[in-house]
C-alpha positions in Angstrom: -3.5 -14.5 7.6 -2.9 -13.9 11.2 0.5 -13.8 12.7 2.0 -14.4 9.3 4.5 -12.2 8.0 4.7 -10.8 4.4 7.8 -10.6 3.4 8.9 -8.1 0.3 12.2 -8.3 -1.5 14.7 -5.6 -1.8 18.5 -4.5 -1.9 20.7 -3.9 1.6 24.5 -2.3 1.4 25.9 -4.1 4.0 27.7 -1.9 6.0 29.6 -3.5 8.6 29.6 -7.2 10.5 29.9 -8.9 13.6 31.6 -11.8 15.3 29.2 -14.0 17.6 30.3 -14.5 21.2 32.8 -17.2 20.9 32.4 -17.5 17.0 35.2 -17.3 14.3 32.2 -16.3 11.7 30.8 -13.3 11.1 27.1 -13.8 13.0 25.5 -10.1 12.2 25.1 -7.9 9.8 24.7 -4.2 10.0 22.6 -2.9 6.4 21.0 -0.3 5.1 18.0 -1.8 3.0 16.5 0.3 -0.1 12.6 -1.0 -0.7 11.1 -1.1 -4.1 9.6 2.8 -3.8 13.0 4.0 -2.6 12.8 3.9 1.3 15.9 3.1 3.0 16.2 2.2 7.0 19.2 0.5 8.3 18.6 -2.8 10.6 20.8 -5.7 11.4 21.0 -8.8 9.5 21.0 -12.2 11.4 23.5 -14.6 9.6 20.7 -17.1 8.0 20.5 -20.6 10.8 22.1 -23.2 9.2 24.3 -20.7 6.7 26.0 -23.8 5.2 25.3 -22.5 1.9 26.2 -19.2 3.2 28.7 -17.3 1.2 29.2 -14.2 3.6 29.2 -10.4 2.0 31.6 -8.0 3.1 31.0 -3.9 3.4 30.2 -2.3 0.6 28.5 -5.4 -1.2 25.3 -5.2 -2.3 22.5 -8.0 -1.5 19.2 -9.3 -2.1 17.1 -9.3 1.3 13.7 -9.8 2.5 11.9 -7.3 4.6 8.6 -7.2 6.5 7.2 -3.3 5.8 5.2 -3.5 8.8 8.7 -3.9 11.6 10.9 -3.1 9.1 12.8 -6.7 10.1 14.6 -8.1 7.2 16.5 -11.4 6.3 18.7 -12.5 3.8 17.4 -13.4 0.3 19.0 -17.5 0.2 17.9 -17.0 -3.8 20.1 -14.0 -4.3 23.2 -15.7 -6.3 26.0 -13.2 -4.6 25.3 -14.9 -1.2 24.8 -18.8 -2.3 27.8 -20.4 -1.5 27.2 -22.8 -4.3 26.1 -20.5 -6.7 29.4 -18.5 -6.1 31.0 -21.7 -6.2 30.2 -22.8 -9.5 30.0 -19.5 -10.8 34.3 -19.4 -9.9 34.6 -22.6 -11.8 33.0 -21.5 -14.7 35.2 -18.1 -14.6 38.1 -20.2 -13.8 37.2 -22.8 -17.1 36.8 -20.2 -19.1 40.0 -18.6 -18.4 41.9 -21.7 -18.8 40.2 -22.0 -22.2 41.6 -19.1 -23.6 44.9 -18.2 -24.7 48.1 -17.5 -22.7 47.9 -13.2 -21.8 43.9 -12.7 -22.2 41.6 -12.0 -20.2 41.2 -9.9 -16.9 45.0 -9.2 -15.5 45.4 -11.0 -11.7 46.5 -7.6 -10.1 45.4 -4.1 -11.1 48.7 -2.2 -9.6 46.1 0.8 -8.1 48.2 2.1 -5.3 47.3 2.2 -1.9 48.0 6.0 -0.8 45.1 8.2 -0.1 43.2 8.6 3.6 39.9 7.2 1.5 41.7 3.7 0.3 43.4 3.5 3.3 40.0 3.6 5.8 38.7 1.6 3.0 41.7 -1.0 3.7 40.9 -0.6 7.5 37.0 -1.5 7.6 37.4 -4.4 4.8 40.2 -5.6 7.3 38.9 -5.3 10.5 37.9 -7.9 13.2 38.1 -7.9 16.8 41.9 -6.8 17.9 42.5 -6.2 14.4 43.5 -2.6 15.9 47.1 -3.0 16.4 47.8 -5.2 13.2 46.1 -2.6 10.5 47.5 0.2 12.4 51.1 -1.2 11.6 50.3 -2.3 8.1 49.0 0.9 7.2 52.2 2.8 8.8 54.0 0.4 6.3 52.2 1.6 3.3 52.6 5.0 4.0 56.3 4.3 4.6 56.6 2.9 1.6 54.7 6.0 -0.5 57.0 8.1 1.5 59.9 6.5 0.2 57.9 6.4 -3.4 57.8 2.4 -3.4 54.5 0.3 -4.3 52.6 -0.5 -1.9 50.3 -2.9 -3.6 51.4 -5.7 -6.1 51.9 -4.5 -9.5 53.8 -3.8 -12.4 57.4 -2.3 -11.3 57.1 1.8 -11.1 59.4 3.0 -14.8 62.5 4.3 -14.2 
């Protein structure tokens, strides 16, 4: 088995990600992968060649990768459901049927009305966000949220504040 590389499966928060040079896609991956006996290393994450079937995790999300023990090099795991673009796909159709099969005011509510207002959700709102020369643009949008909580007015979609 020389020069072959045995490949082990295991979870990887992905923690940020990367344009390519001259790419409107998100190329790399930073994550920090947790093995089967609880290691964790971080390592970068190549976008998979050919990602047609891609569906492209954002920070925070949690995926299924492949790792080699011996480099620590890992991949993404095409058989993990959360990343299959059809698999996502379909499962949204079937969420969506389902939905449409029950009765008008069940089911999960289309806007939570948590508001924006803390230091946490708003560098939470910043990394989701961000992109190259996305500086300027979130700096403003967040001035406007904290505007807004200043002046005690939502700041996210939701259910008018009583009185």
């Amino acid at each position: 088995m020389f020069g072959r590389t045995k490949w082990e499966k295991a979870e990887a928060t992905i923690i940020a990600s990367e344009f390519g040079r001259g790419s409107s896609v998100y190329t790399w991956f930073v994550a920090d992968v947790k093995t089967a006996d609880g290691q964790t290393f971080r390592t970068k994450l190549k976008r998979p060649a050919g990602g047609v079937n891609f569906w492209q995790p954002y920070p925070g999300a949690v995926v299924g990768v492949e790792y080699d023990p011996k480099s620590q090099e890992a991949r993404f795991d095409m058989s993990d459901p959360t990343i299959n673009a059809r698999q996502v796909r379909r499962a949204q159709r079937d969420d969506g049927q389902e939905l449409l099969s029950q009765g008008p005011d069940s089911g999960p509510s289309p806007v939570s009305g948590k508001q924006l207002s803390t230091e946490e959700d708003l560098n939470t709102l910043r990394a989701i966000m961000k992109g190259p020369g996305d500086d300027e643009e979130l700096d403003m949008l967040i001035a406007m949220i904290k505007e807004e909580d200043a002046k005690g007015g939502q700041t996210s979609p939701g259910p008018p504040s009583p009185g």
